[in-house]
C-alpha positions as CSV (number, residue, x, y, z in Angstrom):
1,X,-7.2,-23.8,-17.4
2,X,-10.7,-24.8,-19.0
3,X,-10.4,-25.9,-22.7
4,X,-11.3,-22.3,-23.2
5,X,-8.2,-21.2,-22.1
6,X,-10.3,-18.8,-19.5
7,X,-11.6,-19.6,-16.2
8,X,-13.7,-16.6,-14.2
9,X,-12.9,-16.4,-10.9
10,X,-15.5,-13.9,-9.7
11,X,-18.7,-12.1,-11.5
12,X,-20.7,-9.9,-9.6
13,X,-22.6,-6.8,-9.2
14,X,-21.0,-3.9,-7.8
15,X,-22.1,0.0,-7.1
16,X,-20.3,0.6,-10.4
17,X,-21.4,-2.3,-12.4
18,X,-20.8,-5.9,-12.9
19,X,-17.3,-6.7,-12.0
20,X,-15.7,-9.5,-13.5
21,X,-12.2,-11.2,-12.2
22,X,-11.1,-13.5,-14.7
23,X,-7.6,-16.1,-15.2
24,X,-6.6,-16.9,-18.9
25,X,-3.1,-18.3,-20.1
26,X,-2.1,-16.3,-23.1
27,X,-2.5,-18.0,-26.4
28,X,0.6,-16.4,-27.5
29,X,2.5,-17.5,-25.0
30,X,1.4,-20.6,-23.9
31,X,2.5,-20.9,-20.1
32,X,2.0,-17.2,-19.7
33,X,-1.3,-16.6,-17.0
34,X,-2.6,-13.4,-16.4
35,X,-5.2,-11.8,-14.2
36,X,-7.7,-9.4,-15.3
37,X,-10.4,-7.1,-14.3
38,X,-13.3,-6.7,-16.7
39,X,-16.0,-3.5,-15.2
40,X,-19.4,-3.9,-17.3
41,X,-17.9,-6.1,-19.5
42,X,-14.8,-3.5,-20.4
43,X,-11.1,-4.2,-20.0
44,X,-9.8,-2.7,-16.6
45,X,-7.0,-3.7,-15.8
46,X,-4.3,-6.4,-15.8
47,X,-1.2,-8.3,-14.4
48,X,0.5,-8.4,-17.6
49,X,1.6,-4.9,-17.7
50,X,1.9,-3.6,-14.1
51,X,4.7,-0.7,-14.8
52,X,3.0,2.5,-14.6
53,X,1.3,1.6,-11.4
54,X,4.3,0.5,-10.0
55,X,5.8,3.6,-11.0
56,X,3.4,5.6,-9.7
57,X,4.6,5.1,-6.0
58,X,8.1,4.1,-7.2
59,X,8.5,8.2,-8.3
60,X,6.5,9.5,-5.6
61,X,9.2,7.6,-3.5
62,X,11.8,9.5,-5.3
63,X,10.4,12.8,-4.6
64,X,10.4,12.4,-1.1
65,X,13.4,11.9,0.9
66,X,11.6,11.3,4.5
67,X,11.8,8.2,6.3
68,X,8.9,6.3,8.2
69,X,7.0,7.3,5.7
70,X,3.1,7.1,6.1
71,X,1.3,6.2,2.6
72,X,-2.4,6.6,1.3
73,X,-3.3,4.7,-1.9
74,X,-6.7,5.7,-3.8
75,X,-7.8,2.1,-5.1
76,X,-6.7,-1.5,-4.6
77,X,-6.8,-3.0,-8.2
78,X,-4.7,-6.0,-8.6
79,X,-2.2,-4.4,-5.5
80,X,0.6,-3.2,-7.6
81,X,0.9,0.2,-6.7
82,X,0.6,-0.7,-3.0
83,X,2.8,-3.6,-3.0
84,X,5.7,-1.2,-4.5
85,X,5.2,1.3,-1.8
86,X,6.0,-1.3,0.6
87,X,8.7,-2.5,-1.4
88,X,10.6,0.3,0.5
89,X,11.8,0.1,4.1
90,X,11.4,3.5,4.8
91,X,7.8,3.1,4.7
92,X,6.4,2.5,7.7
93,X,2.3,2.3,6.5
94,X,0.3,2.1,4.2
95,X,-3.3,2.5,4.1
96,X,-5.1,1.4,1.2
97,X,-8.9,2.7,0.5
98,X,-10.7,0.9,-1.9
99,X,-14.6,1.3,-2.5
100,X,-15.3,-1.8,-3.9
101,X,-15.7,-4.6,-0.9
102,X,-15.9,-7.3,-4.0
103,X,-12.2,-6.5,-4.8
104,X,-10.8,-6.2,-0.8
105,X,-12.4,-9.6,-0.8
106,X,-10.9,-11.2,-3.8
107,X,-7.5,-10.4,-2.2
108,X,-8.6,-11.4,0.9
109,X,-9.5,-14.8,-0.9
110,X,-6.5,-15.5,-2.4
111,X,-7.5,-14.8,-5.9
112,X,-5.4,-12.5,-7.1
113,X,-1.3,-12.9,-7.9
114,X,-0.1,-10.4,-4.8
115,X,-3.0,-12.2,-2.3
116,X,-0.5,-14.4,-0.4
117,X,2.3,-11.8,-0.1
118,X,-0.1,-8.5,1.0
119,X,-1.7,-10.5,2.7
120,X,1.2,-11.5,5.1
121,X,2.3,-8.0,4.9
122,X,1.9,-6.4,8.6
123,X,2.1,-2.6,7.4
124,X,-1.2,-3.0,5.0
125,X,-4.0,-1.6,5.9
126,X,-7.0,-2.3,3.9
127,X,-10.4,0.4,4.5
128,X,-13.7,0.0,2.7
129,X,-14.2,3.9,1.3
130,X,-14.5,6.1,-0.9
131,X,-11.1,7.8,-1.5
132,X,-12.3,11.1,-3.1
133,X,-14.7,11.4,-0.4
134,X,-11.6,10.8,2.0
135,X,-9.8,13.3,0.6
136,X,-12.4,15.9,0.6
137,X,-13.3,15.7,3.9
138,X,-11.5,17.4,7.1
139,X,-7.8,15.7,7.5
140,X,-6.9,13.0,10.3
141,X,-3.8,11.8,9.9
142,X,-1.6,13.0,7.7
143,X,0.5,11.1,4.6
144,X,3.6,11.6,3.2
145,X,2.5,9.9,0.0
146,X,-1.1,10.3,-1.4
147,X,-1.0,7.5,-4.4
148,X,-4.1,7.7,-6.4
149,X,-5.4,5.2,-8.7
150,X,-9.4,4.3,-9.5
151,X,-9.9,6.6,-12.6
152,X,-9.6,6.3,-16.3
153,X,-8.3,9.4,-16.8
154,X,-9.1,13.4,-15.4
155,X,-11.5,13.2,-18.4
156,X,-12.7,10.1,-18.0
157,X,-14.0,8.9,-14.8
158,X,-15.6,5.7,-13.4
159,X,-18.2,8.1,-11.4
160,X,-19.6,11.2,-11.5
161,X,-19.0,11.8,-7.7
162,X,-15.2,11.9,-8.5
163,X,-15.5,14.7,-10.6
164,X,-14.8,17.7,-7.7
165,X,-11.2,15.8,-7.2
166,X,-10.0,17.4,-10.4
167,X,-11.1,20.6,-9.4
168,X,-9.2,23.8,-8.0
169,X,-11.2,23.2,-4.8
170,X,-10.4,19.2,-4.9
171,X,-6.9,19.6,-4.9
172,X,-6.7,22.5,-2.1
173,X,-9.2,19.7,0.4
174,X,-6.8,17.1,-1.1
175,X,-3.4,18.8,-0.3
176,X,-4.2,19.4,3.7
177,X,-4.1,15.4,3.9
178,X,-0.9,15.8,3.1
179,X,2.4,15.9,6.1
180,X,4.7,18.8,4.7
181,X,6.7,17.6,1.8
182,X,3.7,15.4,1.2
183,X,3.4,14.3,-2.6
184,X,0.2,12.9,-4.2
185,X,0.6,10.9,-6.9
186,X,-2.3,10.3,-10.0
187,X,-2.7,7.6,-12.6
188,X,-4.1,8.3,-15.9
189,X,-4.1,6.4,-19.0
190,X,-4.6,9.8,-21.2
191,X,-2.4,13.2,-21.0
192,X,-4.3,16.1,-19.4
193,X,-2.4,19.3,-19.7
194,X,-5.5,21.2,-17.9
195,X,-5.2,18.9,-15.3
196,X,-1.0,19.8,-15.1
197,X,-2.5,23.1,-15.0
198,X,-4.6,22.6,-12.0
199,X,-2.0,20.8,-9.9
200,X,0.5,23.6,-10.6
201,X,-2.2,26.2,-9.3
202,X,-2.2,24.6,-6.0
203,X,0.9,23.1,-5.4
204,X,4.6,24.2,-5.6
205,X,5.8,21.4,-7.8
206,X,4.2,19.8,-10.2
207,X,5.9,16.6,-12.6
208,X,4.5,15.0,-15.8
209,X,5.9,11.5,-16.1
210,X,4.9,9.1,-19.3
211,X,5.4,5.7,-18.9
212,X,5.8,3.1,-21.7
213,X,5.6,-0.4,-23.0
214,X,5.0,-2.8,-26.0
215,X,2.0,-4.3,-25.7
216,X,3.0,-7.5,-27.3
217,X,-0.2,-8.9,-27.6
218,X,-1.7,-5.7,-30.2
219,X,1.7,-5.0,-31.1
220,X,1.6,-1.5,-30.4
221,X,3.1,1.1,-27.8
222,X,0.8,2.2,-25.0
223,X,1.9,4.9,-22.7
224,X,-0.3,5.8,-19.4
225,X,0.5,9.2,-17.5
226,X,1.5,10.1,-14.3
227,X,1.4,13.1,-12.3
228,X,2.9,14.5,-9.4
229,X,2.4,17.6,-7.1
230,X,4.5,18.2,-3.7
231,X,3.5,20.6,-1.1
């Protein structure tokens, strides 16, 4: 670490804006390092608190009681959500489809904390696209587990274009990628009841799921939102 106490690892300009990758040890905790993602010079995300997106395909795991499972993940991030998924042996695949190539290549690189083990990891797939556009389009293969992760919130979006997903006609186009049984998954660091309203208008089974922690660093409780449909 610099005198600083931060060393940047990668700024550069993406389709969304200038994308920042960045190491610090925490001040705090001296001997603590954490990675973070910085989009327009706004927080994104982090390793220090990983929960919720491992939960995301932890639960999603729960809800389906299939083997050889075949997984989509929406978004790469850090690779916490996709390195849980393959945390279990009955999955069998898992395609990840990430629209940024800057962050595929900072795993690819090695500079991120899950880059040596995903990147030895024979059942990852990584594809440079645009998820919703993926999941709007006419379905190829078919997942057991559609794990979706790029967006603030429902409300609060990191593109326009993502904006159908969230729809009554986004969720039908999403829900024929899906093998029967199939669950998708979605992230959100905000409650959306409307949204909870959309999913249950298209799918048979619908689950809220709040996840918590301390954030030690503000001193305050921060709790992100999961929710889950199965076909």
């Amino acid at each position: 670490m610099s005198k600083l106490n931060l060393e940047i690892l990668a700024y550069e300009e993406s389709p969304l804006g200038m994308l920042c990758l960045r190491r610090r040890e925490l001040l705090s905790e001296p001997g603590t390092i954490v990675t973070e993602v910085t989009l327009n010079h706004e927080f994104l995300m982090s390793s220090l608190y990983t929960d919720s997106e491992e939960a995301l395909s932890r639960i999603a795991l729960e809800m389906h009681e299939g083997e050889d499972l075949q997984v989509l993940v929406g978004g790469l991030g850090l690779g916490y959500t996709a390195r849980e998924a393959l945390r279990s042996d009955r999955v069998s695949r898992v395609e990840v489809v990430e629209l940024l190539p800057q962050v595929i290549g900072w795993l690819e690189s090695g500079l991120v904390p899950l880059s040596v083990e995903l990147n030895s990891e024979k059942r990852l797939v990584i594809s440079q696209d645009d998820v919703y556009q993926r999941l709007a389009g006419p379905p190829g293969d078919l997942f057991d587990l559609v794990l979706v992760d790029v967006d603030h919130s429902p409300d609060e979006r990191l593109a326009e274009p993502s904006s159908s997903f969230y729809t009554r006609e986004g969720l039908l186009a999403a829900r024929q990628h899906l093998a029967p049984g199939g669950v998708l998954a979605v992230w959100s660091y905000a409650e959306s009841s409307p949204f909870a309203d959309g999913l249950a208008d298209v799918f048979e089974e619908v689950r809220v799921e709040p996840v918590s922690h301390d954030n030690r660093l503000i001193d305050q409780k921060r709790t992100d939102w999961l929710f889950f449909a199965r076909a």
